[in-house]
C-alpha positions, -999 to 999 in steps of 0.1 A, spaced: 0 0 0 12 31 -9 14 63 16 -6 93 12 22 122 6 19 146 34 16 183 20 22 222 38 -2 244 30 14 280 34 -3 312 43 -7 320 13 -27 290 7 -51 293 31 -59 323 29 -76 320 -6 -109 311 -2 -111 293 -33 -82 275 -34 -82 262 4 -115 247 -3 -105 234 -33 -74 222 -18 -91 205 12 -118 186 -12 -85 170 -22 -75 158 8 -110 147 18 -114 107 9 -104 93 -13 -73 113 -1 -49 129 -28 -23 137 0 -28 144 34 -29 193 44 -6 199 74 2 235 85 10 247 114 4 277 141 32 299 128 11 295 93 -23 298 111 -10 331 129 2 343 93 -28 334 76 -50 357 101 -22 384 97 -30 386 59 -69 378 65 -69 410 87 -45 436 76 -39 425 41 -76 416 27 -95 436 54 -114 409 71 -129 418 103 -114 399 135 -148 384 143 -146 366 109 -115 355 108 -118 343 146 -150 324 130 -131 306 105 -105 299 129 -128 282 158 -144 260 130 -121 231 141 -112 229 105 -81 250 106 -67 225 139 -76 196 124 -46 192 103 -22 217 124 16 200 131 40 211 154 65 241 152 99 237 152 112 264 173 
């Protein structure tokens, strides 16, 4: 049996709408590859949600506390 390749999903990944979900309907089964990120990228994502495409906090908080967003997180390295 072969192993589902694991695959980061930057910032700038998940913060496109489109492609994220597009992205993640991939990795639903039968799985493509398998999303990791992690909360360095979550943090960065927000950053650019907020100040970059003018999402209000409350929205991007939303999106956040879906569960989706943890689902797949991995650990930081330093």
């Amino acid at each position: 049996m072969t192993a589902t390749p694991l695959v980061v999903l930057d910032a700038c990944v998940l913060a496109n709408f489109s492609l994220c979900d597009t992205l993640l309907r991939l990795a639903e089964p039968p799985r493509l590859f398998e999303p990791r990120w992690s909360e360095e990228i979550i943090r960065e994502t927000t950053r650019t949600l907020e100040l970059k495409l003018g999402w209000p906090n409350s929205v991007s908080a939303r999106r956040r506390a879906s569960g989706c967003i943890e689902q797949f997180a991995f650990p930081c390295n330093g």
